[in-house]
C-alpha positions in Angstrom: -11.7 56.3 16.8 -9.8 53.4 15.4 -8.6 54.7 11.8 -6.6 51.4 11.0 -7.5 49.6 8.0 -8.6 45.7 8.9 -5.3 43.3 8.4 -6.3 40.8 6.0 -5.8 37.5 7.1 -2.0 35.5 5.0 -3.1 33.1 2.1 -3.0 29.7 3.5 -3.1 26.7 0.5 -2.8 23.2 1.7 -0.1 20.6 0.3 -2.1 19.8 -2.7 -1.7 23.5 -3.5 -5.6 24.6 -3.1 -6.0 28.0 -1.3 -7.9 27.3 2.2 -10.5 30.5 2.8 -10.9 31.3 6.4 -14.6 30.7 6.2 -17.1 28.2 4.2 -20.4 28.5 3.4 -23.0 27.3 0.5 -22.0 29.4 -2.3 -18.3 27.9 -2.0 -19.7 24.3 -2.6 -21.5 25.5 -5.5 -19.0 27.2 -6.7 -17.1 24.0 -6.7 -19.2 21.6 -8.8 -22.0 21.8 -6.1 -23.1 18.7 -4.6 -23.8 16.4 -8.1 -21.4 14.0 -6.7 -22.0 13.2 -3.3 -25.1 11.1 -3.4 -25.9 8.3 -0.5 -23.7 5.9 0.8 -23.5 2.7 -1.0 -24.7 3.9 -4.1 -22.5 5.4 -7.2 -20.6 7.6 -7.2 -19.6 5.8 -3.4 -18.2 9.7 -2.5 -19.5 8.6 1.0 -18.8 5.2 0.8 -18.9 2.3 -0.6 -21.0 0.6 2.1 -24.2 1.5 3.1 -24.2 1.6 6.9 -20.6 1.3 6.6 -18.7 0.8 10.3 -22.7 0.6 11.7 -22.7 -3.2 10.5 -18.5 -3.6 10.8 -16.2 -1.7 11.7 -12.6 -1.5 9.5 -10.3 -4.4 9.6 -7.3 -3.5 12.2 -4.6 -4.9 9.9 -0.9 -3.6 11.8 2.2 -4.1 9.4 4.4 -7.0 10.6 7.5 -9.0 9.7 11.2 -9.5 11.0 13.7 -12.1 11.4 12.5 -15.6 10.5 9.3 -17.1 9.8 8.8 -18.6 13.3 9.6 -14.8 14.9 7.3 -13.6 12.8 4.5 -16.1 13.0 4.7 -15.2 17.0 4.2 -11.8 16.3 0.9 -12.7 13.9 -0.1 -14.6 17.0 0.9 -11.7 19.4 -1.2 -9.0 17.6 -4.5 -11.7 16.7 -4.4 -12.5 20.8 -4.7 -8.5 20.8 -7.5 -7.9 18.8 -6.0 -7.5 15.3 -8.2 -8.8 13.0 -6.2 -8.6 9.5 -2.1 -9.5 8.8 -0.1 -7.1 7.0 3.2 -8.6 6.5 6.6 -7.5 5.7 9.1 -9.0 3.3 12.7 -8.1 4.2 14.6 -6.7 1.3 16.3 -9.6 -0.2 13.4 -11.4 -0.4 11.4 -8.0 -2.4 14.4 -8.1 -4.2 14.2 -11.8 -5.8 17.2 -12.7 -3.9 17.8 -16.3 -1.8 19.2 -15.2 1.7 22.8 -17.3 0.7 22.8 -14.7 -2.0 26.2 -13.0 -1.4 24.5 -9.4 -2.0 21.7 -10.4 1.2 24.2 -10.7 3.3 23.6 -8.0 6.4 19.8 -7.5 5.4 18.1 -11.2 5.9 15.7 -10.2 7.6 16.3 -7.2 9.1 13.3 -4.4 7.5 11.1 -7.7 7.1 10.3 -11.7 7.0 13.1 -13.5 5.0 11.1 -16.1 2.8 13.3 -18.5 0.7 11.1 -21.2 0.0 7.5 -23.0 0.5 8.5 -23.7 3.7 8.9 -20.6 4.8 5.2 -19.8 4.2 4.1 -22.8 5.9 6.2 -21.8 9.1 5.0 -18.8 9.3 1.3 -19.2 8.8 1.2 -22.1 10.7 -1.8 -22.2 13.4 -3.2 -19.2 11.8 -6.8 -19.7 10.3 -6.9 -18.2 7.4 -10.6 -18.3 6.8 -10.6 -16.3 9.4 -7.5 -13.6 9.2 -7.1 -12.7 6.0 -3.4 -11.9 4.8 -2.3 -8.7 2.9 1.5 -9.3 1.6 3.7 -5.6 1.2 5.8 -7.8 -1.8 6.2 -6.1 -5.4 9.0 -6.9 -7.9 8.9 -10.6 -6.3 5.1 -10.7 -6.0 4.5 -13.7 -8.8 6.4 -16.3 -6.9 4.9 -14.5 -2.8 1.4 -15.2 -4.4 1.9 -18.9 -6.0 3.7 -19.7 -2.3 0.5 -18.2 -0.4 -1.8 -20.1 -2.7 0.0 -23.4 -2.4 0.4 -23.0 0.6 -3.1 -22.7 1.5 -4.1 -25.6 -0.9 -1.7 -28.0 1.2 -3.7 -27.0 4.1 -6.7 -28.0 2.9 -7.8 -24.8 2.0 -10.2 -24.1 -1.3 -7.9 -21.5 -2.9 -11.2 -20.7 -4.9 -12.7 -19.1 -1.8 -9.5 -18.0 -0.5 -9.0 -13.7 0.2 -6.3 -11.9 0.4 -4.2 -9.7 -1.0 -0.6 -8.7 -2.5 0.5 -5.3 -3.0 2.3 -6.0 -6.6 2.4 -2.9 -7.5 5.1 -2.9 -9.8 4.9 0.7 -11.1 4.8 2.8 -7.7 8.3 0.6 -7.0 9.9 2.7 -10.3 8.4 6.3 -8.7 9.3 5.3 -5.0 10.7 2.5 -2.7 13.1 0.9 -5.4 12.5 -3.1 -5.3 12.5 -3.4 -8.2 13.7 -6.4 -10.3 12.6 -6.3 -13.8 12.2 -3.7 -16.9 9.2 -1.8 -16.9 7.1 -3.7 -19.4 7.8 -7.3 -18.1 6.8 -6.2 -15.1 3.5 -5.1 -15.9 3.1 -8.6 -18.0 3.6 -10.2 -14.6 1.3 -8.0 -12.9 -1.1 -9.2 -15.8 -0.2 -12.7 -14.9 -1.6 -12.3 -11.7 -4.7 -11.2 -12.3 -5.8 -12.9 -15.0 -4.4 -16.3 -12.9 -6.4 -15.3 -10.0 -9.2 -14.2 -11.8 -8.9 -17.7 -13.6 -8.6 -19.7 -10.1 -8.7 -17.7 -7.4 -11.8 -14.9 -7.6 -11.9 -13.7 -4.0 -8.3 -13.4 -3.7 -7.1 -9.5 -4.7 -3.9 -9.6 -6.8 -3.6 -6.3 -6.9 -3.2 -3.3 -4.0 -2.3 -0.6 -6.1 0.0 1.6 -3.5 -0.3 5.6 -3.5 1.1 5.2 -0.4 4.6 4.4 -1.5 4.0 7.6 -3.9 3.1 10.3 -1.3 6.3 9.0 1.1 8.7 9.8 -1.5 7.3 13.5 -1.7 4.0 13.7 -3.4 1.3 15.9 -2.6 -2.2 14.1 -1.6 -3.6 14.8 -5.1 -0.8 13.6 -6.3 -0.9 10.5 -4.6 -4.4 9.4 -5.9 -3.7 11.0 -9.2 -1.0 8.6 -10.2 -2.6 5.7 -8.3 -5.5 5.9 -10.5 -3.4 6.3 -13.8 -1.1 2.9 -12.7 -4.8 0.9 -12.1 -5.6 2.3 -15.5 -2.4 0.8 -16.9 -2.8 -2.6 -15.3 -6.4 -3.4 -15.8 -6.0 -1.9 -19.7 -3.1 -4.9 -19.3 -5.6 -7.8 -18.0 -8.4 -5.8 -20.8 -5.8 -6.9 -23.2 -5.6 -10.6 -22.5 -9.2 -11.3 -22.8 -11.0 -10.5 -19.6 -13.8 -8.2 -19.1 -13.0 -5.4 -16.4 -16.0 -6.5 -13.9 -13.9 -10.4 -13.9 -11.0 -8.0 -12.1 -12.4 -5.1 -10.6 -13.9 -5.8 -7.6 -10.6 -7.9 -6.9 -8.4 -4.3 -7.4 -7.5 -2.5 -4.0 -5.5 0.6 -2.8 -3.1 1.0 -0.2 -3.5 5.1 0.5 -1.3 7.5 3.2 -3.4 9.4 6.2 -0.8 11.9 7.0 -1.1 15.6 6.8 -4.0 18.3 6.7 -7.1 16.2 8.6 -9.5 17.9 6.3 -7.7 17.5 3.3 -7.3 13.5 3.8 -10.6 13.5 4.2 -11.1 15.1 1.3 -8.8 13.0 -0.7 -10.3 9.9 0.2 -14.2 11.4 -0.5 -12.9 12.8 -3.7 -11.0 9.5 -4.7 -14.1 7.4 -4.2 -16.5 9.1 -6.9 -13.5 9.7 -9.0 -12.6 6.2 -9.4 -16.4 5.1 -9.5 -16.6 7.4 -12.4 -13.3 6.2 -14.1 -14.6 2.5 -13.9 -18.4 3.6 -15.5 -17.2 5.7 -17.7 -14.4 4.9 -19.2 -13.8 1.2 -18.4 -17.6 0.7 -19.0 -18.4 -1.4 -15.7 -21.6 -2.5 -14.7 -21.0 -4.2 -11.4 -21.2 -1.8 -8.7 -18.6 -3.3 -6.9 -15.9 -2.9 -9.9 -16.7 1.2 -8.9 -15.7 0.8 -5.6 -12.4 2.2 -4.5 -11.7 -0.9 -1.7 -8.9 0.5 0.4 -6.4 0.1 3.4 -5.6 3.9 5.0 -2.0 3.2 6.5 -0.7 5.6 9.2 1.9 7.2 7.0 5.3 7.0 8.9 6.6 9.7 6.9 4.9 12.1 9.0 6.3 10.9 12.1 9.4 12.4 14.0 12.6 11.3 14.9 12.3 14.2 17.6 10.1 13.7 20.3 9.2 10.0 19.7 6.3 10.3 22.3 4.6 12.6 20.5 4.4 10.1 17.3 1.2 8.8 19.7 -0.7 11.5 19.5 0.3 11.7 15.8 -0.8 8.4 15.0 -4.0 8.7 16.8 -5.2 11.5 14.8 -3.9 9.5 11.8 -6.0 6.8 12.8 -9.2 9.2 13.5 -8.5 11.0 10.0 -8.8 7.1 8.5 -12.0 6.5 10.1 -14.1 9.9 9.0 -12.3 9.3 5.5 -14.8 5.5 5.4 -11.3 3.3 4.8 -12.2 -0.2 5.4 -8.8 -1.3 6.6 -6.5 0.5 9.3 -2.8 0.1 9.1 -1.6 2.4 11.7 1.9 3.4 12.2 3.6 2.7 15.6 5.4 5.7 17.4 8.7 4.1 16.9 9.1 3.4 13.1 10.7 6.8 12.5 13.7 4.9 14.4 13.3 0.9 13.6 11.0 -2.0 14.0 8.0 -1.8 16.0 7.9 -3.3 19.6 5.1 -5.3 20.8 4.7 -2.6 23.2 4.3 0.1 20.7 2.3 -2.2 18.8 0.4 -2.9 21.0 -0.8 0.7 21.4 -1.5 1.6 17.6 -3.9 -1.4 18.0 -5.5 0.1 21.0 -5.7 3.2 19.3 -7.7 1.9 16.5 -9.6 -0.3 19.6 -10.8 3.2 21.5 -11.8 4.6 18.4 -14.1 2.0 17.6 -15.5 1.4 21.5 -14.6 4.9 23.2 -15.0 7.5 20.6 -18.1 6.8 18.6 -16.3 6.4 15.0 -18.4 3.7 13.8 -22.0 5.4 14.7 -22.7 7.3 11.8 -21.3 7.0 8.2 -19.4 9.8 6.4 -19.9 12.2 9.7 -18.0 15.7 7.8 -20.5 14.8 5.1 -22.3 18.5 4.0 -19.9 20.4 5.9 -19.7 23.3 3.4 -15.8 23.1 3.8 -15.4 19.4 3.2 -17.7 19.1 0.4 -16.1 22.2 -1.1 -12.7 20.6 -0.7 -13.9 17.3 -2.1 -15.2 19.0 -5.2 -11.1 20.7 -5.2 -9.3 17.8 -4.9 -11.6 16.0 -7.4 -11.1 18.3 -9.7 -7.3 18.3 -8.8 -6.9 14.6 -9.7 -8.4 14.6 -13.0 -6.4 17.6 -13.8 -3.0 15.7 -12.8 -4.6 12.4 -14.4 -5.0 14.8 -17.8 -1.8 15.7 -17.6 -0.3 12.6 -17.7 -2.3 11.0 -20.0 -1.2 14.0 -22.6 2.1 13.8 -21.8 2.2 10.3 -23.2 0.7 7.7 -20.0 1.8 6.5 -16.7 4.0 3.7 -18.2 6.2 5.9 -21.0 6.6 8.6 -18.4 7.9 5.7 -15.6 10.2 4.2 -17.9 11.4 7.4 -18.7 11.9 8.6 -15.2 9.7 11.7 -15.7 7.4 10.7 -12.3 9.8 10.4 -10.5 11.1 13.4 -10.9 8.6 15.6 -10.3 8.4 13.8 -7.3 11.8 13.8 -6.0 11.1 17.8 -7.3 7.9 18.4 -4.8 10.0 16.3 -1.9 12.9 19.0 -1.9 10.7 21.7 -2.0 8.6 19.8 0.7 12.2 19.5 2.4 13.0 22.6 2.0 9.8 24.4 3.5 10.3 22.3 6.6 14.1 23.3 7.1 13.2 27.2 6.9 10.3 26.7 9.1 7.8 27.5 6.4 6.0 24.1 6.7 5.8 23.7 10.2 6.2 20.3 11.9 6.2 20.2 15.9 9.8 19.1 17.3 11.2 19.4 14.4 11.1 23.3 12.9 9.1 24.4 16.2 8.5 23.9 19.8 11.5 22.2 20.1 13.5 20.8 23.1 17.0 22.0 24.2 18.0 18.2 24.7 16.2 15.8 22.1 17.7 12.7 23.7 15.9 12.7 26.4 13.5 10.2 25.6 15.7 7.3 23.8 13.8 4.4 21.7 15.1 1.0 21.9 16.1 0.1 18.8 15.1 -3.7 16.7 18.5 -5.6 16.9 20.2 -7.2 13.7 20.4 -10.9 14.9 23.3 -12.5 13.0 22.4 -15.9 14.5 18.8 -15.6 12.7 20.5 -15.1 9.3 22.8 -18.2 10.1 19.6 -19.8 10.8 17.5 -19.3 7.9 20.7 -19.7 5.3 21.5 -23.4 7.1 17.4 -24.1 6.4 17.1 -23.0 2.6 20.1 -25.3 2.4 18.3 -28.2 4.2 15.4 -27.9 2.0 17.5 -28.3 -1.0 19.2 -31.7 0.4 15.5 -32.7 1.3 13.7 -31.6 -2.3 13.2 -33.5 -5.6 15.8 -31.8 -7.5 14.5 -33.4 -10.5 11.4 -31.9 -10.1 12.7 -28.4 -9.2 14.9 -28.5 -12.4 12.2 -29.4 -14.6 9.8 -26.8 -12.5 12.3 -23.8 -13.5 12.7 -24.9 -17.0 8.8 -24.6 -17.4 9.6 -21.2 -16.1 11.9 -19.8 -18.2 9.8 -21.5 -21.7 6.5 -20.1 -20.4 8.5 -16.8 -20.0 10.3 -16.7 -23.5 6.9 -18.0 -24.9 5.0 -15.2 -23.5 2.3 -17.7 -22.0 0.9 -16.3 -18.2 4.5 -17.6 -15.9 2.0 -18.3 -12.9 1.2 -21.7 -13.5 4.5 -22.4 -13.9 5.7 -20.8 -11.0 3.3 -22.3 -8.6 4.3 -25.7 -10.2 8.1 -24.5 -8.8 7.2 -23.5 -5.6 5.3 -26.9 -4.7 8.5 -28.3 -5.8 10.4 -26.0 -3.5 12.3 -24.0 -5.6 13.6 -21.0 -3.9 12.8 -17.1 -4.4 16.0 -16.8 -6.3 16.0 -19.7 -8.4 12.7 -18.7 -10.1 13.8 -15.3 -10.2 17.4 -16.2 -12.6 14.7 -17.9 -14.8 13.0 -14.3 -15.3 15.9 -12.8 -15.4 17.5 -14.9 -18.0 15.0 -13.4 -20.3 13.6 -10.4 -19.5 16.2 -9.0 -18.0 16.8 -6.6 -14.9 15.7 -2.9 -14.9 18.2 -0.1 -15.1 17.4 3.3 -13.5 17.1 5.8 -16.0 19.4 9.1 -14.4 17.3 12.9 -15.1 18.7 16.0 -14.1 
């Protein structure tokens, strides 16, 4: 006779902090909200997406991140990953250019294009979009604090291509307020910043509909430490800010809403991505009926690109980054994203290869042909654990959203540094579980091997000679420019600014006059100034 009382089975709570249960059934997704929210796809509140046959009629845009060097370099690549099957560009910026910075700029020198694309000038763009058709590849751009002068550029460059920018798509991340919480390119004070965020939109809005302004970036937020809920919490709160910004100026939230996008993370818990990205749907839907008072149905939908997050991948055991990615990639598809950015095995070390891009795009490419992702839509739809999870992580957001709003908004608690340090906050703890082996993480804290060299990754050489190159062409293109023109061009600039009229006419009157990325930028500076970190202990 066995006298031994059952062991009960250790909590487990998932990084959002909801407590997992071993089993699921019914009574847990009615105890959760029940299933008010998850209605069909295509229709409000869009919990199962925003589509109605989803990947049936399309399947998601395959839009890898790309940039390095020069524009020629990285218009190869573009050509490279489109002879491969990618159907979207995602491009990088290197740092001086997020920065505002011309790549002559003393404090550029070591980092023109190194992370990214250096772009100086118009001609820049035109190099490195040239034989691309951008009717047919649209372009996302991963630019913030310098994301004015990166959209007028795009746009004129189009428009000397014959292009009808009126019909052109695309999109810029300019998200100006996830750069304060996370990756630090920023250029101006908080609130100019948002002005110029409202520039965009209502300027697009104004003369370019179909082109997205606007990629609000959770991702950013949940690489610097924050949970999922987190993630989409704050996300929501900074769309809030910027469209009660373009509200402000006149315009009527279904004129910009259907423009808005996201740019979300995939890594983690499988489930509770899904669940995120469920939950984040009908949340947002609801934000934009209820609150914002929309009556389009496509100013409800949450329009997103699920990136492979490369904070999850290991600088241990490269190889395994693969299988990493692909389950990052399957997580994106059963969460109904309609763009896939997935991360390459190698970006915990440097640059992607063409090799190892080549495989995140094959990834994506089996999922899609091999592994019967684009079938069905929402396929975890009324599993009793899922749509009990959704229901959670709903429930999470609006909690963290309350939160914030009581505490005094998104943009007081940025400027104060308060975000970002609860952050920084849940990334040391996050740290700290994965040093003690309390968060486990394969290679790293477990199931490690004695010699972690074994399998070395080439590393993306710093070309000294490219940065030569691209300084001696900014510099031809001001022997070769109107520098009349340019000087009256950033004149306009700087009045428009001090005058508080919308700065992107005036800036995309610059750029066609080929005034550089730094040029415009000393006109902003001149008068709002440059942002200074606020220190919290």
């Amino acid at each position: 006779m066995n006298d031994r009382a059952p062991v009960e089975p250790k909590a487990v709570f998932n990084e959002s902090g909801l407590e997992v249960k071993p089993l699921y059934t019914r009574a847990d997704v009615d105890a959760s909200g029940g299933e008010a929210m998850i209605g069909a796809p295509g229709e409000y509140p869009f919990t199962r997406g925003i589509h109605r046959l989803m990947y049936r009629k399309q399947p998601w845009t395959m839009r890898q991140y790309a940039g390095f060097g020069n524009p020629r370099d990285t218009n190869q690549r573009f050509k490279y990953l489109i002879a491969n099957g990618q159907t979207g560009l995602n491009v990088a910026f290197d740092l001086p250019t997020q920065i505002g910075l011309d790549s002559d700029d003393p404090l550029a020198e070591g980092e023109i294009g190194r992370v990214g694309m250096s772009i100086d000038t118009l001609r820049d763009f035109e190099l490195a979009f040239d034989g691309i058709d951008l009717d047919k590849i649209t372009v996302s751009m991963t630019i913030n604090g310098a994301a004015a002068i990166a959209i007028a550029m795009y746009l004129a460059m189009a428009e000397k291509r014959g292009y009808d920018v009126t019909k052109l798509r695309g999109t810029a991340q300019n998200d100006i307020l996830k750069e304060f919480i996370g990756r630090g390119t920023w250029i101006f004070p908080v609130e100019p910043s948002i002005r110029l965020v409202g520039d965009t939109i209502e300027y697009c809005a104004r003369h370019a509909p179909k082109y997205s302004p606007v990629s609000v970036c959770g991702y950013h937020i949940r690489e610097s430490g924050a949970t999922p809920a987190q993630e989409m919490a704050y996300a929501f709160c900074i769309a809030r800010a910027y469209a009660d910004e373009a509200i402000r100026r006149g315009l009527h939230v279904d004129e910009f809403a259907g423009r808005l996008s996201y740019n979300f993370n995939i890594f983690g818990n499988l489930f509770e991505q899904v669940a995120k990205f469920r939950a984040g749907r009908s949340l947002w839907a609801k934000i934009m009926k209820e609150e914002y008072k929309a009556e389009s149905p496509g100013s409800m939908w949450l329009r997103m690109i699920a990136a492979g997050g490369g904070g999850g991948l290991t600088f241990e055991q490269p190889e395994l980054n693969i299988v990493r990615g692909a389950y990052y990639a399957l997580i994106s598809a059963l969460s109904g994203t309609q763009t896939m950015a997935l991360c390459s095995y190698d970006e915990a070390y440097t640059i992607p290869t063409e090799y190892s891009a080549r495989i995140s795009l094959r990834t994506m490419q089996i999922l899609i042909e091999e592994m019967g992702l684009t079938e069905t839509v929402d396929p975890l739809g009324g599993s009793w654990y899922v749509e009990t999870m959704t229901n959670q992580m709903r429930a999470k957001m609006e909690e963290i959203i309350a939160e914030t709003d009581a505490e005094g908004g998104i943009v007081k608690l940025i400027s104060e540094g308060a975000i970002q340090a609860k952050v920084s906050a849940q990334a040391y703890r996050m740290q700290q579980n994965i040093e003690s082996g309390a968060f486990p993480k394969v290679g790293v804290n477990c199931y490690r091997n004695e010699h972690e060299d074994e399998h070395p990754v080439e590393f993306h050489p710093y070309n000294e000679d490219d940065a030569r190159a691209q300084i001696a062409s900014l510099a031809q293109v001001r022997t070769e420019r109107d520098a009349d023109a340019v000087a009256r061009a950033l004149a306009r600039v700087g009045a428009d600014a001090r005058d508080g009229a919308n700065v992107m006419p005036a800036i995309v009157d610059a750029v066609k006059a080929y005034a550089s990325v730094g040029e415009i930028t000393r006109e902003l500076v001149k008068v709002f100034g440059r942002y200074q970190e606020p220190i919290r202990f």
